[in-house]
PyMOL Python script that loads the backbone (N, CA, C, O; Angstrom):
from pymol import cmd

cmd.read_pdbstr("""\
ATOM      1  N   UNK A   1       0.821  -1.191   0.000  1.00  0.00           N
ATOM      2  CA  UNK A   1       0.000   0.000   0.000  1.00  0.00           C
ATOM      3  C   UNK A   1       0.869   1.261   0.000  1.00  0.00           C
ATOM      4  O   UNK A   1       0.518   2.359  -0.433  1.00  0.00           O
ATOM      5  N   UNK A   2       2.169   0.923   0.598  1.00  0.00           N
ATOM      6  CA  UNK A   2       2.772   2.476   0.751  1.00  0.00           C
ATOM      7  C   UNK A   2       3.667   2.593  -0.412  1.00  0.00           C
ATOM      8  O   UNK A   2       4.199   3.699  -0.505  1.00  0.00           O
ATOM      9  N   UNK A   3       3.927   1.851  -1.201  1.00  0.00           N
ATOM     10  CA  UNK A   3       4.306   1.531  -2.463  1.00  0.00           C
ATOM     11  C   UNK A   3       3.557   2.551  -3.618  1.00  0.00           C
ATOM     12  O   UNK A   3       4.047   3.253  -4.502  1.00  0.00           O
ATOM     13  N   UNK A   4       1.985   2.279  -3.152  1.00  0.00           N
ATOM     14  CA  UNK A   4       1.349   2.535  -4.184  1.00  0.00           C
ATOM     15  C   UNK A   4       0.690   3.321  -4.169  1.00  0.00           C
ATOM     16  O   UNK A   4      -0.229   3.324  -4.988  1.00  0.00           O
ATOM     17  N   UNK A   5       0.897   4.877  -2.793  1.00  0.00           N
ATOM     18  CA  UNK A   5       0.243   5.333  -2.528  1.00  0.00           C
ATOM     19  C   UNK A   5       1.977   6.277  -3.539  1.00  0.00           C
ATOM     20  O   UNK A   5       1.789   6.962  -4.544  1.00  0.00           O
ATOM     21  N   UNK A   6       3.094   6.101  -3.081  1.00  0.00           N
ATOM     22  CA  UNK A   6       4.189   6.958  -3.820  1.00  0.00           C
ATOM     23  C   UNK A   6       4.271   6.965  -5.280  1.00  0.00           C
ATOM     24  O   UNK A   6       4.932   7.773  -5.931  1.00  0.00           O
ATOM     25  N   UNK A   7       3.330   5.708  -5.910  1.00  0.00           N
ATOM     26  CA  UNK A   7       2.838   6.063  -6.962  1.00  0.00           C
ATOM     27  C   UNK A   7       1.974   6.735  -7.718  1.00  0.00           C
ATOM     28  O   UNK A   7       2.037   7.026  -8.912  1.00  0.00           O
ATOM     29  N   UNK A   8       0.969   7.008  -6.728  1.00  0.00           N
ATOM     30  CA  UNK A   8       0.146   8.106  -7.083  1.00  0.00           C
ATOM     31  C   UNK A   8       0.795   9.164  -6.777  1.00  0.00           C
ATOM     32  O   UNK A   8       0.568   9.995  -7.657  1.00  0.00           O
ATOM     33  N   UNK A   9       1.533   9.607  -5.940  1.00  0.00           N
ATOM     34  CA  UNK A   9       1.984  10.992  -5.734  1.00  0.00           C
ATOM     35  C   UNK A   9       2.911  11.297  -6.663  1.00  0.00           C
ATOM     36  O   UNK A   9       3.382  12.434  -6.693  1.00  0.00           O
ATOM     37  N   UNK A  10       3.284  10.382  -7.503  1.00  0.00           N
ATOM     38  CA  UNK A  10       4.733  10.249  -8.194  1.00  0.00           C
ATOM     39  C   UNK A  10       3.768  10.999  -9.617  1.00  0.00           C
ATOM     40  O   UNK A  10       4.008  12.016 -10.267  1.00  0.00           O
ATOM     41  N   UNK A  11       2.616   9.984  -9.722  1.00  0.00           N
ATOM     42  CA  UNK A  11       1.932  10.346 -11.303  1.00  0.00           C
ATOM     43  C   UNK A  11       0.920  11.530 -10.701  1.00  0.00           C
ATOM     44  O   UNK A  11       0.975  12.466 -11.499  1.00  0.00           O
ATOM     45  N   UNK A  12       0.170  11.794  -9.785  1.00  0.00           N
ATOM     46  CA  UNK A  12      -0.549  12.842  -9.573  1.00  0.00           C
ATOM     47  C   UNK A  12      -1.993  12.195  -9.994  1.00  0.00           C
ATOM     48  O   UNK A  12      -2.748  12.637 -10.861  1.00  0.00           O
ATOM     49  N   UNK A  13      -2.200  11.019  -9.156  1.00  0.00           N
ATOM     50  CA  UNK A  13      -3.318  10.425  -9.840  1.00  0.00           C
ATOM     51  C   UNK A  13      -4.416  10.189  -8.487  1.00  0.00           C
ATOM     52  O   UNK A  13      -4.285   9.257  -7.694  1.00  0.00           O
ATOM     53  N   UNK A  14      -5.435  11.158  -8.413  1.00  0.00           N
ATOM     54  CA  UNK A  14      -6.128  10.923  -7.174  1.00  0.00           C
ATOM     55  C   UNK A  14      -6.137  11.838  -6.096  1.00  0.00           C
ATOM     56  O   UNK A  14      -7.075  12.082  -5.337  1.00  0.00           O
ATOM     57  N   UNK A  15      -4.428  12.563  -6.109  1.00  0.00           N
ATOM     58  CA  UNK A  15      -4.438  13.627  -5.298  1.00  0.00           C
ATOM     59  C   UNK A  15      -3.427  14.434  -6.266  1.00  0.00           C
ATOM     60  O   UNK A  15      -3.302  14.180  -7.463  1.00  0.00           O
ATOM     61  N   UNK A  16      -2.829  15.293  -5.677  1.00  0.00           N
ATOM     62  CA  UNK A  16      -1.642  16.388  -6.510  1.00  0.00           C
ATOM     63  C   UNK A  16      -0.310  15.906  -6.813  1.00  0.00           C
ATOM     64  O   UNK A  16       0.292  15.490  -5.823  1.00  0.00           O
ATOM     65  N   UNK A  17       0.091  15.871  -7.521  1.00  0.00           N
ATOM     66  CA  UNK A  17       1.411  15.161  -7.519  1.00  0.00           C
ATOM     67  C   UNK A  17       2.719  16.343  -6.899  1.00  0.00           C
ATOM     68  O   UNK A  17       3.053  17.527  -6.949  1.00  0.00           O
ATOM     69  N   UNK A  18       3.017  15.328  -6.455  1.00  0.00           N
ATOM     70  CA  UNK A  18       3.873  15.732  -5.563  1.00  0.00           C
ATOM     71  C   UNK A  18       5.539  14.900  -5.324  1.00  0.00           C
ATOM     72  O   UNK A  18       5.652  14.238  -4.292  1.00  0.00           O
ATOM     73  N   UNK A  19       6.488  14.954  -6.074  1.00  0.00           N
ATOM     74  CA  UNK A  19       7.467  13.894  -5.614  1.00  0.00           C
ATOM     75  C   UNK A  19       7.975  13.704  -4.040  1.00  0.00           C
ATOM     76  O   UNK A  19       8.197  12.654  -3.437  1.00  0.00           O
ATOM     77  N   UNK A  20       8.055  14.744  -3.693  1.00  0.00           N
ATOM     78  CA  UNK A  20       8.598  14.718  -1.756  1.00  0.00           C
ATOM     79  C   UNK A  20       7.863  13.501  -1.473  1.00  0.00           C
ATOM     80  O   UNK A  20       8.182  12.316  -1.374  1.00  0.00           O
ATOM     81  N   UNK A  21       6.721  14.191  -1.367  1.00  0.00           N
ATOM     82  CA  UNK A  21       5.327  13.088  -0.835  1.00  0.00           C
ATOM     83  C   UNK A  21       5.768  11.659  -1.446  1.00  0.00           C
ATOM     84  O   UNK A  21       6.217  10.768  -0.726  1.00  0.00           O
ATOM     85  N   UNK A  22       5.587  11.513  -2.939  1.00  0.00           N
ATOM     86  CA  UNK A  22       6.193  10.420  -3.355  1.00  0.00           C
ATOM     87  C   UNK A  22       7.193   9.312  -2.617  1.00  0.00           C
ATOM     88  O   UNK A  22       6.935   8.160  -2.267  1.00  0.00           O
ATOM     89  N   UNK A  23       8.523  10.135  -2.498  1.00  0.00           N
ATOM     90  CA  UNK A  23       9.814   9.817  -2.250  1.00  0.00           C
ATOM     91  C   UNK A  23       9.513   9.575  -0.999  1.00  0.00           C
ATOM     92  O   UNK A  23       9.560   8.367  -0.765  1.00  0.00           O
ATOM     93  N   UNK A  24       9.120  10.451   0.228  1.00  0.00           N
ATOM     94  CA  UNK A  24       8.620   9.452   1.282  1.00  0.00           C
ATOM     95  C   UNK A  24       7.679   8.326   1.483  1.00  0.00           C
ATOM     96  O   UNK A  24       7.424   7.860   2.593  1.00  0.00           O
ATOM     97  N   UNK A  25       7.084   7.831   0.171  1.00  0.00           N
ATOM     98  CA  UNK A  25       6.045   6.518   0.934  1.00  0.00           C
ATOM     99  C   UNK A  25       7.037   5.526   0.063  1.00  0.00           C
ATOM    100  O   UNK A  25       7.076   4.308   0.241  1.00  0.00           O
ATOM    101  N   UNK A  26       7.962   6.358  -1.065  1.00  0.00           N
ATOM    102  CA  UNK A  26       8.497   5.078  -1.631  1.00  0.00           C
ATOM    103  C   UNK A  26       9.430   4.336  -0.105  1.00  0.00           C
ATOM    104  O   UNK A  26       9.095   3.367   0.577  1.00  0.00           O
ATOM    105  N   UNK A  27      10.510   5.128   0.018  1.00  0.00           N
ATOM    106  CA  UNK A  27      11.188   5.101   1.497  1.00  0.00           C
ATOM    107  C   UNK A  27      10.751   4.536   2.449  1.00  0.00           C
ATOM    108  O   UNK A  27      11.622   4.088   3.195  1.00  0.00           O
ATOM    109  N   UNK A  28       9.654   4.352   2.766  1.00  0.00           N
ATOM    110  CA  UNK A  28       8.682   3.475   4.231  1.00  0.00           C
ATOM    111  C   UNK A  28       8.647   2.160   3.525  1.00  0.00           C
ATOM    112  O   UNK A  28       9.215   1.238   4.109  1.00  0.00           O
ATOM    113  N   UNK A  29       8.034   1.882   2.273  1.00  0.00           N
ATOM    114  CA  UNK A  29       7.833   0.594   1.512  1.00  0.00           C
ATOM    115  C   UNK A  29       9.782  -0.018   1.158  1.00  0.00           C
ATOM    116  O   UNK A  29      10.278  -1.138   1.281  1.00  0.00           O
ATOM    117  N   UNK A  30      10.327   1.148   0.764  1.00  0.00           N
ATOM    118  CA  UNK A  30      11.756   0.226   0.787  1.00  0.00           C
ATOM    119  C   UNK A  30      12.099  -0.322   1.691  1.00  0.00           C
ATOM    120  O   UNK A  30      12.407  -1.513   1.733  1.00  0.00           O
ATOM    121  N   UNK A  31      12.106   0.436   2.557  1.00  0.00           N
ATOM    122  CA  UNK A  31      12.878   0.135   4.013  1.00  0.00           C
ATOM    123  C   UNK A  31      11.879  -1.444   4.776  1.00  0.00           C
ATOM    124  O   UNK A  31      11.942  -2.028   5.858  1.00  0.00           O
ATOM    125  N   UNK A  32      11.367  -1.554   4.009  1.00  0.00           N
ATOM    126  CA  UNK A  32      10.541  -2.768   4.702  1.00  0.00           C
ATOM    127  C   UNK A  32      10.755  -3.686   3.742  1.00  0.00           C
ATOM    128  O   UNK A  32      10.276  -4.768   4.079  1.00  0.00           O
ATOM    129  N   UNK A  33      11.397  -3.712   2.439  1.00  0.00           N
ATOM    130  CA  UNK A  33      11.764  -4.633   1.834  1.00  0.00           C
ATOM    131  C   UNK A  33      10.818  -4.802   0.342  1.00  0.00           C
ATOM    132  O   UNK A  33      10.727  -5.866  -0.269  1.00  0.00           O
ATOM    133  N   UNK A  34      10.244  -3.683  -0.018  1.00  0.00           N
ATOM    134  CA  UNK A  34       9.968  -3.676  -1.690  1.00  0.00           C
ATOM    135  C   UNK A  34      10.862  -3.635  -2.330  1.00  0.00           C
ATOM    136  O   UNK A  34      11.749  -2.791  -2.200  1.00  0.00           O
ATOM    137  N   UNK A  35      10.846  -4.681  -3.312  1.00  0.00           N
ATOM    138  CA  UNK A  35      11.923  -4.032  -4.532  1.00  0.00           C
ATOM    139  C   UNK A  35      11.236  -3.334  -5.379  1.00  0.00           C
ATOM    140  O   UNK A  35      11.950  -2.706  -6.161  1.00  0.00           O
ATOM    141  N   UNK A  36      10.016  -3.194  -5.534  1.00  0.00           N
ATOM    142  CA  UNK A  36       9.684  -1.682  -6.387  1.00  0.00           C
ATOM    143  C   UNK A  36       9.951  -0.587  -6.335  1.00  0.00           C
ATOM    144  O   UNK A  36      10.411   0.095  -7.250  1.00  0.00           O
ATOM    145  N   UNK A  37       9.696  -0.251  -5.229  1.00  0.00           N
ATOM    146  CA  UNK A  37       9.880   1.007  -4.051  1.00  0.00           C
ATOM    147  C   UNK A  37      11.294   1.487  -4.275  1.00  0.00           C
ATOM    148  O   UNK A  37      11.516   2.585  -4.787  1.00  0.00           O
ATOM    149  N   UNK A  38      12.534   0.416  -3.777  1.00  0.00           N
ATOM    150  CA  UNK A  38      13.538   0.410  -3.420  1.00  0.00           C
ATOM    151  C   UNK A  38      14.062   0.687  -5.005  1.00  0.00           C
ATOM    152  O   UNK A  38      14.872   1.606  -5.124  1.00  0.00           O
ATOM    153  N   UNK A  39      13.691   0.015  -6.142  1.00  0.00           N
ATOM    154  CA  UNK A  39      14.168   0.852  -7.352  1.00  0.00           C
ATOM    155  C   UNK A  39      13.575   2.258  -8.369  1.00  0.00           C
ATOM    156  O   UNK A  39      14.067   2.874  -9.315  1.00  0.00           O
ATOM    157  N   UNK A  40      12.260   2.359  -7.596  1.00  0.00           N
ATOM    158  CA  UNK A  40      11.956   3.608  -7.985  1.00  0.00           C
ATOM    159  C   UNK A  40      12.328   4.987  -6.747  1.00  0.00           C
ATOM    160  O   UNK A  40      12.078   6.176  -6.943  1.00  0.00           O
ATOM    161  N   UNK A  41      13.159   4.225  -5.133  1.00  0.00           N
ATOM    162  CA  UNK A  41      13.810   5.825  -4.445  1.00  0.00           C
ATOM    163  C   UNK A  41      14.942   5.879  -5.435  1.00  0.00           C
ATOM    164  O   UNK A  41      15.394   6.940  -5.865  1.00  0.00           O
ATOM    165  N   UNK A  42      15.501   4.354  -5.873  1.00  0.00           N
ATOM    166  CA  UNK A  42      17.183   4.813  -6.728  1.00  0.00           C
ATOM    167  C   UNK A  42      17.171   5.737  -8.375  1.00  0.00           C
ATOM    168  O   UNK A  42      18.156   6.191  -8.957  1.00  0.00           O
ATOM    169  N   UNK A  43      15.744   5.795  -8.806  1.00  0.00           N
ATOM    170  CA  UNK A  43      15.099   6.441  -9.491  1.00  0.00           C
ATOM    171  C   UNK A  43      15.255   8.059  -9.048  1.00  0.00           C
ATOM    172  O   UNK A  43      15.760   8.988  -9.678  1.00  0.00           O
ATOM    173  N   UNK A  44      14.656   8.033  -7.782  1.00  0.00           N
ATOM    174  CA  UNK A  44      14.464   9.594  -7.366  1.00  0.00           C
ATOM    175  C   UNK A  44      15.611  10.039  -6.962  1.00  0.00           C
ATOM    176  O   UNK A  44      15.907  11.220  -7.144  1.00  0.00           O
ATOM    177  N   UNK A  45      16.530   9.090  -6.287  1.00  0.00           N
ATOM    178  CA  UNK A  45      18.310   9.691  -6.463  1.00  0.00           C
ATOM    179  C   UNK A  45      18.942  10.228  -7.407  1.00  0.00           C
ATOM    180  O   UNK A  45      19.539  11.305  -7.424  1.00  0.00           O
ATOM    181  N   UNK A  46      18.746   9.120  -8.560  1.00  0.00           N
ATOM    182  CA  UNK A  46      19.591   9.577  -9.880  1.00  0.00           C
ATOM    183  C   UNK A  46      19.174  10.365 -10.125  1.00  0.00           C
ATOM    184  O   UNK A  46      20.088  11.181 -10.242  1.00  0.00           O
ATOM    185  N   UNK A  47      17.788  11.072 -10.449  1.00  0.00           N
ATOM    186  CA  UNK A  47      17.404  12.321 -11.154  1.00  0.00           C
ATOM    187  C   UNK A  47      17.476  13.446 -10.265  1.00  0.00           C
ATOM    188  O   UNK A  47      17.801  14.556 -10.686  1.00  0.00           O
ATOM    189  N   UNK A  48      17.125  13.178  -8.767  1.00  0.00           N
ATOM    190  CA  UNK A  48      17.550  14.491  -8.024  1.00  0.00           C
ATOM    191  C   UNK A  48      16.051  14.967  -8.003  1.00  0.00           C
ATOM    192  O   UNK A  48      15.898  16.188  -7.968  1.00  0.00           O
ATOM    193  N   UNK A  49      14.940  14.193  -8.020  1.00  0.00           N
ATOM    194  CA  UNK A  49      13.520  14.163  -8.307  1.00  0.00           C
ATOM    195  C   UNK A  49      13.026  14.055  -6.768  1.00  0.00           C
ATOM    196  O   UNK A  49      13.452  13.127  -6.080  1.00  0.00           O
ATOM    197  N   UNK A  50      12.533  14.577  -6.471  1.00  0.00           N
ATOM    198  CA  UNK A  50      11.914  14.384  -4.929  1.00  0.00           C
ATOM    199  C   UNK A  50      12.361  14.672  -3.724  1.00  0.00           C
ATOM    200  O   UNK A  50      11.843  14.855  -2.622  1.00  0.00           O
ATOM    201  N   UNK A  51      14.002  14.677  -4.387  1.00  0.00           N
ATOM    202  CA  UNK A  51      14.797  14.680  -3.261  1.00  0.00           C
ATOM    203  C   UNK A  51      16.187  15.209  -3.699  1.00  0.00           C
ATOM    204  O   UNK A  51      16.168  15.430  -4.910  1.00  0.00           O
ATOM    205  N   UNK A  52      17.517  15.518  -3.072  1.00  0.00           N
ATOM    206  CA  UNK A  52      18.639  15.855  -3.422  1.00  0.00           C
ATOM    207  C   UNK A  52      19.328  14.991  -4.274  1.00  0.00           C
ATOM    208  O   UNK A  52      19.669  13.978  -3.662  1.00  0.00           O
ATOM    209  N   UNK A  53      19.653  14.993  -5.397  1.00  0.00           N
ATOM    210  CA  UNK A  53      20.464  13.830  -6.103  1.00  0.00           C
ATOM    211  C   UNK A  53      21.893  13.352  -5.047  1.00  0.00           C
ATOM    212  O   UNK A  53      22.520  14.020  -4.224  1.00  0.00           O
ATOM    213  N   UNK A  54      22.039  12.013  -5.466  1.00  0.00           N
ATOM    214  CA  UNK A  54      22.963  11.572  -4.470  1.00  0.00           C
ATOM    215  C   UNK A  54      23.259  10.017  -5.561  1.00  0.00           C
ATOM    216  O   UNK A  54      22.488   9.075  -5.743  1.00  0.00           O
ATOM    217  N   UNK A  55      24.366  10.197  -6.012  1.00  0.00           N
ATOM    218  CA  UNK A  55      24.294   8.438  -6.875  1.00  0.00           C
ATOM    219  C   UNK A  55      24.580   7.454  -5.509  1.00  0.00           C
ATOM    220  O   UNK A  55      23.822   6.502  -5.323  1.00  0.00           O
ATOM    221  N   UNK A  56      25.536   7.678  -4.700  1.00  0.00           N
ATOM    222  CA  UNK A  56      25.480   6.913  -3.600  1.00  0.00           C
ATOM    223  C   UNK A  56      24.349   6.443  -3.062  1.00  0.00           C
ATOM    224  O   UNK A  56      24.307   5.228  -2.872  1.00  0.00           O
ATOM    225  N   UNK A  57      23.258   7.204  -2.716  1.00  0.00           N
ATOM    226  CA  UNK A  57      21.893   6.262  -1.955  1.00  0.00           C
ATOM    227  C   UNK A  57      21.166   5.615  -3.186  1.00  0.00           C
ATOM    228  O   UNK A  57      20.423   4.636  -3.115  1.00  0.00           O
ATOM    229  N   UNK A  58      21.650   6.648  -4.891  1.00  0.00           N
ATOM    230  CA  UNK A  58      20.978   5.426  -5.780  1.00  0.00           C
ATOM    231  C   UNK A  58      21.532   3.995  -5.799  1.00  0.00           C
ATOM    232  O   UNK A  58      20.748   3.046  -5.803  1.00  0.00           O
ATOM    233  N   UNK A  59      23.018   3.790  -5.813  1.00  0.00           N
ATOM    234  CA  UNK A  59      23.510   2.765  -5.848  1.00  0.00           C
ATOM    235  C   UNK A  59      22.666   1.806  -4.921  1.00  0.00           C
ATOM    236  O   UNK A  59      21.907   0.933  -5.342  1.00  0.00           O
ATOM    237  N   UNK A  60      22.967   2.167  -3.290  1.00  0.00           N
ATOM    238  CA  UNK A  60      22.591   1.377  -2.746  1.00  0.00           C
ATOM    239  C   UNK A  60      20.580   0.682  -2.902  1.00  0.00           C
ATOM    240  O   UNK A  60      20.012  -0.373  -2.618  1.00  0.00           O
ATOM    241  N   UNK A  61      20.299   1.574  -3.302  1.00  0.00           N
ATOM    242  CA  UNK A  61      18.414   0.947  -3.499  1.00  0.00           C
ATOM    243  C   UNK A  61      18.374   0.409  -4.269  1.00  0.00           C
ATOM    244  O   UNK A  61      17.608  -0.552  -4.196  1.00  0.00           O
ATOM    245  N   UNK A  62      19.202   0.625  -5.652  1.00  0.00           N
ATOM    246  CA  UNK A  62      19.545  -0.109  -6.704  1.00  0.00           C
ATOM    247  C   UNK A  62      19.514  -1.541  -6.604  1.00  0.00           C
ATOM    248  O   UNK A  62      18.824  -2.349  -7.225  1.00  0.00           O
ATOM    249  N   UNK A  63      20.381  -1.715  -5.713  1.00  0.00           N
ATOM    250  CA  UNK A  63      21.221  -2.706  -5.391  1.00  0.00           C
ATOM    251  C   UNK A  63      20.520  -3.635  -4.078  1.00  0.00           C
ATOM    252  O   UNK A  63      20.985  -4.765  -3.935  1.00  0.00           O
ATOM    253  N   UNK A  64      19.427  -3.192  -3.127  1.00  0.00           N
ATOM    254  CA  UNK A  64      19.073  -3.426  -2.601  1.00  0.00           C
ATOM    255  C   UNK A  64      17.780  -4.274  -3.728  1.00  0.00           C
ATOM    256  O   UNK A  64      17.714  -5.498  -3.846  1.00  0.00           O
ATOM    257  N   UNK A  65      16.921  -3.347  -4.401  1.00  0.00           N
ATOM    258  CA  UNK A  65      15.646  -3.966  -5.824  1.00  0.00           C
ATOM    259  C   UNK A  65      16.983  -5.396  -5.862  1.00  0.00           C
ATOM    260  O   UNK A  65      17.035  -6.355  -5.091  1.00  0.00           O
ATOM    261  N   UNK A  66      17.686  -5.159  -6.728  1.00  0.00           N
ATOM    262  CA  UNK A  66      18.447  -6.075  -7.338  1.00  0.00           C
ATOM    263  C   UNK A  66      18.318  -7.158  -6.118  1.00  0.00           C
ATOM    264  O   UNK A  66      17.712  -8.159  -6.502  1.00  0.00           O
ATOM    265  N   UNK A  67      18.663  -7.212  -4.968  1.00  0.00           N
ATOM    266  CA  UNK A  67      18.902  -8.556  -4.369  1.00  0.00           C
ATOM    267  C   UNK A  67      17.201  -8.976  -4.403  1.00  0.00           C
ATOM    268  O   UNK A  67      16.758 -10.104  -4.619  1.00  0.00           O
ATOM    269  N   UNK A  68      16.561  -7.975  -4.181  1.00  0.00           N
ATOM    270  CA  UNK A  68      15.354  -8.633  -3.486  1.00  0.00           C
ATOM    271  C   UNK A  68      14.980  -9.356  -5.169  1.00  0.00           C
ATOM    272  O   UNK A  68      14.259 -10.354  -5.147  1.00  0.00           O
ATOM    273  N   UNK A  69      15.421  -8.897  -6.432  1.00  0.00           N
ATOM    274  CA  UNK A  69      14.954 -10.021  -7.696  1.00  0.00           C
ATOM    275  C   UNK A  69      15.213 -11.083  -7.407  1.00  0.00           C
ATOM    276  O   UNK A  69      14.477 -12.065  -7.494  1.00  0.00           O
ATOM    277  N   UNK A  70      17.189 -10.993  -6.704  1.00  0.00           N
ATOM    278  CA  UNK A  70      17.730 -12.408  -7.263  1.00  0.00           C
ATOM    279  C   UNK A  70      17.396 -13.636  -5.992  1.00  0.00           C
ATOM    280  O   UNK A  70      18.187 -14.546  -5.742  1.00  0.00           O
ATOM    281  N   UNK A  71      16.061 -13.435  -5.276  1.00  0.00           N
ATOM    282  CA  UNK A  71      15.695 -13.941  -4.615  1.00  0.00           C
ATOM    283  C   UNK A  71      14.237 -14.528  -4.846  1.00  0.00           C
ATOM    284  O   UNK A  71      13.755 -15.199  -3.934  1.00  0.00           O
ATOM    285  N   UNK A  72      13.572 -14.337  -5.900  1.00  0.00           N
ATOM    286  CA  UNK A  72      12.141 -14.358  -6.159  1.00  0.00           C
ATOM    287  C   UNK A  72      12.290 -15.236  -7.727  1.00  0.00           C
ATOM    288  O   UNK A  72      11.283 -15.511  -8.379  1.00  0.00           O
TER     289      UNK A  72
END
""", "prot")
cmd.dss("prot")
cmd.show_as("cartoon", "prot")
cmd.util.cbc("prot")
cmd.orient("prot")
């Protein structure tokens, strides 16, 4: 759900779009172990979209999506 609530805020579908908003529900859903989530915050890193660009925290969410594939 908190996945998909940063997707609406991400597209502006339902309420205003908003990336902050976004970037924090992606962040609650990573941190609990989405790999959706976790490759669309490394999304909002690289572009500097929602939040301060940083390739370092992209790497790591990146890389975090990535394990949670090579497990499924």
């Amino acid at each position: 759900a908190q996945y998909a609530l940063g997707v609406l805020y991400a597209k502006g579908r339902g309420v205003a779009q908003d990336d902050r908003e976004a970037v924090s529900w992606y962040r609650k859903a990573a941190e609990q172990g989405n790999a959706d989530a976790q490759y669309n915050l490394g999304l909002a890193y690289t572009k500097g979209q929602g939040t301060t660009q940083d390739e370092r925290q992209a790497a790591f969410w990146y890389l975090k999506a990535a394990e949670q594939e090579s497990t499924r």
